[in-house]
N, C-alpha and C positions, 0 to 999 in steps of 0.2 A: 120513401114511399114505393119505387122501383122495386126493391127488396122484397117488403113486406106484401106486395101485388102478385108478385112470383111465388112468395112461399105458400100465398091462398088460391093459387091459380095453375100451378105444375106439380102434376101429382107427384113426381120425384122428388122434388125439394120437398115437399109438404107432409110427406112420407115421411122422408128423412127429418124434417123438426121435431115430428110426434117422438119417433124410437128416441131423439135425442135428451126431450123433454122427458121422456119417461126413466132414459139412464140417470138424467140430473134429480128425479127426484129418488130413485132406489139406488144412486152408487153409497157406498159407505164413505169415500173422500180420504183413507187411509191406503198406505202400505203397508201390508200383514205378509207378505211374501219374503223368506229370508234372501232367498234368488233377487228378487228385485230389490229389496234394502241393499242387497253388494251391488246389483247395476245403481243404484240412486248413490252408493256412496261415490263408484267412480266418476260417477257425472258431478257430484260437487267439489270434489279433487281438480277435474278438470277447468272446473267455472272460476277457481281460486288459483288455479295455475299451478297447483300442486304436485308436482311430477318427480319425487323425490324422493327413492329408493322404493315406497311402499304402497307406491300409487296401483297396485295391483290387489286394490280392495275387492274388487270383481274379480271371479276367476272364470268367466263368460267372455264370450266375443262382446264387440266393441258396440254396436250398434245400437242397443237398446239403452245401453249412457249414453251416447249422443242423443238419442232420442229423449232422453230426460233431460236436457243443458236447460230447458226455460225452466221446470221445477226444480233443477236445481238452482239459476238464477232468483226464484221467486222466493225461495228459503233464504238465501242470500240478501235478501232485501228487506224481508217481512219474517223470518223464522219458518220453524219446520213444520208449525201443521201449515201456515199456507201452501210450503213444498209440496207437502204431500195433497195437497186439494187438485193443486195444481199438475202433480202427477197422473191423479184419478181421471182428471179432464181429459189428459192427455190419451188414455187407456180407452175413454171414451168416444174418444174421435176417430182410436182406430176399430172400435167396434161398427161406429156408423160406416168410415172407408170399406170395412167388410162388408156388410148391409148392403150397401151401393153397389160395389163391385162385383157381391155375390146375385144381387136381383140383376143385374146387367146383363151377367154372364148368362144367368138361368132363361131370358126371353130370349138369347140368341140360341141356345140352345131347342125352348119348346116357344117360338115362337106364335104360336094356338094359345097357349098360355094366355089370361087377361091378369090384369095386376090386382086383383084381391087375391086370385091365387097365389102369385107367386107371394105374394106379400102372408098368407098362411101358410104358406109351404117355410117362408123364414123366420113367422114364427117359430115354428114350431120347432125349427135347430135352436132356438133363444128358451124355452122352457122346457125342451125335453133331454136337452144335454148339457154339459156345465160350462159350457162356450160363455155363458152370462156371467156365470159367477167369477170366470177368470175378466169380466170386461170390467162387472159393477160391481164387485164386493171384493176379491182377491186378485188383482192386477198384478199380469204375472207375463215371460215373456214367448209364452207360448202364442199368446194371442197378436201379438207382431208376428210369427211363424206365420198365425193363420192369415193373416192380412194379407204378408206377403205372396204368401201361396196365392189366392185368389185374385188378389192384383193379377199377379203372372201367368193364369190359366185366361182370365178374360182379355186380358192384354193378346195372348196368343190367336186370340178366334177372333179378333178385331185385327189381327196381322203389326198389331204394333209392338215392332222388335223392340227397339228404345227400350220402351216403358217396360215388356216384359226381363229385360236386362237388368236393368236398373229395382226392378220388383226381386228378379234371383239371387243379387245383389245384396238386399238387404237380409233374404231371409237366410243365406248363407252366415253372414256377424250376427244374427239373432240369438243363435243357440249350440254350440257344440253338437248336438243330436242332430237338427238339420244340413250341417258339411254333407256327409256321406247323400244324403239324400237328394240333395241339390247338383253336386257334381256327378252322379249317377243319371238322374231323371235329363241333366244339360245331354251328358253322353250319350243318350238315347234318341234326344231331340236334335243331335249336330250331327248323328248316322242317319239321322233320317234325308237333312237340311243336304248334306252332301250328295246324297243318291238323287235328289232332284237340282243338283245342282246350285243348290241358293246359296252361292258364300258371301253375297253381301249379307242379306238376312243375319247366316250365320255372327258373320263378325259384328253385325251391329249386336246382335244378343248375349257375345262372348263378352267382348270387351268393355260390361262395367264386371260381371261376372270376375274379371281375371284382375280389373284394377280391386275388385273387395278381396281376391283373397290377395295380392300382395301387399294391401291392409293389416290383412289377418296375421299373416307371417311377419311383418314389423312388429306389431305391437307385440305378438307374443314374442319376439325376441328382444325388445323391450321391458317389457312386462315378467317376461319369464326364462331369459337370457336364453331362448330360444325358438326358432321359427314356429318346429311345429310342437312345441310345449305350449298346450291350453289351458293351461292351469288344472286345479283338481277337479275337471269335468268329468265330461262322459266317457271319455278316452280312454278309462284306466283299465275297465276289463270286458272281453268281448269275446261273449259263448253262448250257447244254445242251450238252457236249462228249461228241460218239457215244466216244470213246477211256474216257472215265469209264466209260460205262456199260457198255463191253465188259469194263475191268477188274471195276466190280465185278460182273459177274458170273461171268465165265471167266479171271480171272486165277490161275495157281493160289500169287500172295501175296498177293492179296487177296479173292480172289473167292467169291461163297456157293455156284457149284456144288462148289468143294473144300472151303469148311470149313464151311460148313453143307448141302449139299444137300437132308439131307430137309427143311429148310426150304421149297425150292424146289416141292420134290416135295408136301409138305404145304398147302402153297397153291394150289397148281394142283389137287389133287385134293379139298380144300373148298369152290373155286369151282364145278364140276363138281356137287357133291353137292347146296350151296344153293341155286344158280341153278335145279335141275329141282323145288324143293320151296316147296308154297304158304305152308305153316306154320312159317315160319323163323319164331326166337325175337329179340323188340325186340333182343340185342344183336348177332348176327351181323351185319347189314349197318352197326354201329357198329366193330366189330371188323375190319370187312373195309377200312372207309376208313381206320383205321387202319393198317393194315399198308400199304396203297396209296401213303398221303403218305408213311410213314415210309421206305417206300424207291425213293419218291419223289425226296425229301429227302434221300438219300445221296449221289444223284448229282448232283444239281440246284443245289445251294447249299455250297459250298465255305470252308472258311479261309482262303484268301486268294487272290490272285490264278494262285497256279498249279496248279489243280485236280485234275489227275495224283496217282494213287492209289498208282505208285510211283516218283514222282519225287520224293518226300519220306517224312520217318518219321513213321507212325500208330499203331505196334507193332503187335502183336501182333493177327493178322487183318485190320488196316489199314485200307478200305473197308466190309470187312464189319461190324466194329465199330458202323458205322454205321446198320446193317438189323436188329442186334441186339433192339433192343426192341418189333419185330414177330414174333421168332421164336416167343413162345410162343403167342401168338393165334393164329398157321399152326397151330401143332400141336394146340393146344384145340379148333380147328373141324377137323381133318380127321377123316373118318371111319375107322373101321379097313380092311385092307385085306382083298376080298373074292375076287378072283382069282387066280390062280395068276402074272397079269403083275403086276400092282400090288404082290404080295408080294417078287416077285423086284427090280421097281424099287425099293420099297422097304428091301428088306435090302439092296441094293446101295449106295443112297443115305447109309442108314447106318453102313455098315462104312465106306463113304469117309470122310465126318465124321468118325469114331473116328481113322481112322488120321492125320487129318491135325490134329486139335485132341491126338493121344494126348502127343507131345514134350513139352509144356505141364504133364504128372506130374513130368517127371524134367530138365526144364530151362527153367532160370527166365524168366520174361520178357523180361529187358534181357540176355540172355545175348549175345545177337549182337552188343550195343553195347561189349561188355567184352572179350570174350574173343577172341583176334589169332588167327589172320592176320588175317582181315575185320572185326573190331572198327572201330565207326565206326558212323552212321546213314544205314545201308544199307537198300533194303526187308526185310522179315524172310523167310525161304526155310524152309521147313517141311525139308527135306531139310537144308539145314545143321543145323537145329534137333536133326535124329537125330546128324549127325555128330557135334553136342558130348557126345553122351551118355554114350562112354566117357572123356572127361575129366573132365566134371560127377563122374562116379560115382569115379573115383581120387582125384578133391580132397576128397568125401564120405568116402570112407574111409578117409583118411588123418586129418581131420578129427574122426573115432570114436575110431579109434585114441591118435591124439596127445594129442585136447582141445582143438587151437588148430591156425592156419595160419598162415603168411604172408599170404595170400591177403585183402584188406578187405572184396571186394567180396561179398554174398550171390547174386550171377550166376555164382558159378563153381561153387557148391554143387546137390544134391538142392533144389526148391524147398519145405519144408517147415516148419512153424515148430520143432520138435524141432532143426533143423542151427540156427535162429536163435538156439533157448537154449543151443546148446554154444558158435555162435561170439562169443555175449554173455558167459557164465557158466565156460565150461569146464566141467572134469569136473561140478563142481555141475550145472549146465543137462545134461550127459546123465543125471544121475542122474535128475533130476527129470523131464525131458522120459521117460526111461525107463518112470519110473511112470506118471505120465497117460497115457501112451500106452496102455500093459495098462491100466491101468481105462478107458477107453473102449472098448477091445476087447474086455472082460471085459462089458460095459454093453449092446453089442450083442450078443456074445453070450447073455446072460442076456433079453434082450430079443427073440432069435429063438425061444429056447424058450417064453418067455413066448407070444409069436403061436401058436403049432404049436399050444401045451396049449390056445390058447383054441379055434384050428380045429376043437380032435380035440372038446372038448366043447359046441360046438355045433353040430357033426356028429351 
């Protein structure tokens, strides 16, 4: 009762149940990411004890298999679609940890700020950039980057070394892409920590820092009979090709003015607010080098030799995927808009994002790779992604109706996990999926009123 009194009584928890309730009812409940299928396979290697010549099914840092050990446990126990449910959950929790950490950060930043706003200001990094699709539909391990990043900027402006350690910590095993970025952005933050003197500070924020990367360098000299052998990551080729950096930014399959713009718009217009202000807060210019390397680091350091953004498959936003785990720092620093032009660039910014991450509701991620004519790993085309919709939606239907298809693949379906319990279960899987669905609808509803009554009485 304690519980449930708090979640209709603290706007923050009660916040946080709605977006939760909302990922539960639009996650798909699958792994479609070939990246995270190698992180899920090393975490079930690890749960089985499997450490025996080939246990370098990942060729990623360590951290996002550890973070999969309970779905890999749960597969273990009950089989792989529960794994993979249990995965998705998991994906999901650090979307709300971001949610949290990112509305935390933003009222110590604009403390004027009331919480409908900042709670539409977070919107709108959730529908107008593909932040969601890597949380609820394509769980991927960018979105641990982003977590940890935001952990670590709001950890910083709260002064808590610890936690912001232990945050650098993780986001460094997340990703090969993130190393450079992490140990650059520390270096800048330990020239600062020194000039004023702070070495405890400093050492409390170094030292998980230094225990992950000699982490890092065991297991890859485990894993790959050597330290700094990362396997076939990011590592392998690093140049400056002006074609990368045109795609990612103006390609419209890969590029952040189409799928994420207010990104774009949200960085340029925090640069702008900080740079004319004396009292910037310790984490903003931590936060800003971050975002700086990180998409940096998209164009700059490539998987292998042929660097071209759409001369190979990246899925789903392709390039941009890569600039991902600086979007919500853009958005945490920008200010709200104040003029009659900023609004207008701005709602413009985001209605693009919307329409071009929108497909991503109603058709699954690998859908381009399955479904013919053009099936194949082609770059992925936002506009093809519409044309499969009235197929998607007839295979869906039929699907309801029947109980079952021909069809194996879950690319040809609504991506949702309700189609995953009919095409596992049949009729059972829609009955069931039938229910949970109304009681999560029924959850948030009871949960809007809940807010309203608490408005009207402390009004």
């Amino acid at each position: 009762m304690a519980l449930l009194r708090a979640v209709t009584t603290v706007p923050r928890l009660r916040q946080l149940v709605i977006v939760g309730l909302l990922g539960l009812l639009l996650t798909q409940g699958v792994l479609l990411n070939s990246d995270v299928a190698h992180e899920f396979a090393l975490a079930a290697q690890l749960i089985r004890g499997n450490l025996h010549g080939d246990w370098h099914a990942s060729h990623f840092p360590v951290f996002t298999s550890l973070l999969l050990l309970p779905a890999a446990l749960a597969g273990l126990i009950a089989g792989s679609q529960a794994a993979q449910f249990v995965a998705a959950l998991e994906f999901l929790g650090l979307g709300l940890l971001l949610w949290d950490q990112l509305s935390a950060w933003r009222k110590t930043l604009f403390p004027k700020e009331n919480s409908s706003t900042t709670t539409a200001v977070l919107s709108v990094l959730v529908v107008a950039t593909p932040l969601w699709v890597y949380v609820a539909k394509a769980p991927m391990d960018v979105v641990v980057t982003a977590a940890a990043f935001t952990v670590a900027v709001c950890a910083l402006e709260q002064e808590h070394w610890n936690v912001a350690g232990v945050a650098f910590a993780a986001a460094l095993l997340s990703r090969d892409q993130a190393i450079p970025v992490v140990l650059l952005t520390l270096g800048y933050l330990g020239v600062r920590l020194l000039r004023r003197g702070e070495f405890r500070q400093l050492v409390r924020l170094a030292t998980p820092v230094v225990v992950a990367g000699v982490l890092a360098l065991g297991v890859n000299a485990a894993r790959f009979h050597g330290p700094l052998h990362f396997g076939p990551g990011y590592q392998s080729h690093i140049s400056f090709v002006p074609s990368v950096l045109l795609q990612l930014l103006f390609s419209p399959r890969t590029g952040l003015v189409f799928f994420a713009p207010i990104s774009v718009v949200a960085a340029i217009s925090a640069a702008v607010f900080w740079l004319r202000r004396d009292d910037r807060s310790p984490s903003v210019p931590i936060a800003f080098c971050l975002i700086t390397l990180t998409f940096c680091s998209a164009f700059l350091v490539h998987p292998n030799t042929n660097p071209s953004l759409l001369g190979q498959w990246y899925g789903w936003g392709a390039g941009v995927r890569f600039v991902l785990p600086a979007m919500p720092l853009a958005l945490g620093l920008c200010p709200l808009p104040t003029t009659a032009f900023a609004k207008v660039v701005g709602g413009t910014a985001a209605l693009l994002g919307c329409f071009w991450n929108a497909p991503m509701a109603l058709v699954a991620y690998n859908a381009q790779e399955r479904i013919p004519p053009l099936a194949g790993f082609h770059p992925p085309s936002v506009l093809r992604q519409y044309e499969l919709i009235p197929e998607v939606a007839r295979n869906s239907v039929h699907l309801l109706l029947h109980g079952h298809s021909p069809l194996h693949s879950s690319a040809y379906f609504f991506p949702d996990w309700q189609i995953e319990a009919i095409r596992v279960a049949g009729r059972a899987g829609e009955v069931g999926a039938l229910l949970v669905s109304c009681a999560l609808a029924g959850s948030l509803v009871w949960l809007r009123r809940a807010r309203d009554a608490s408005s009207a009485s402390g009004a």
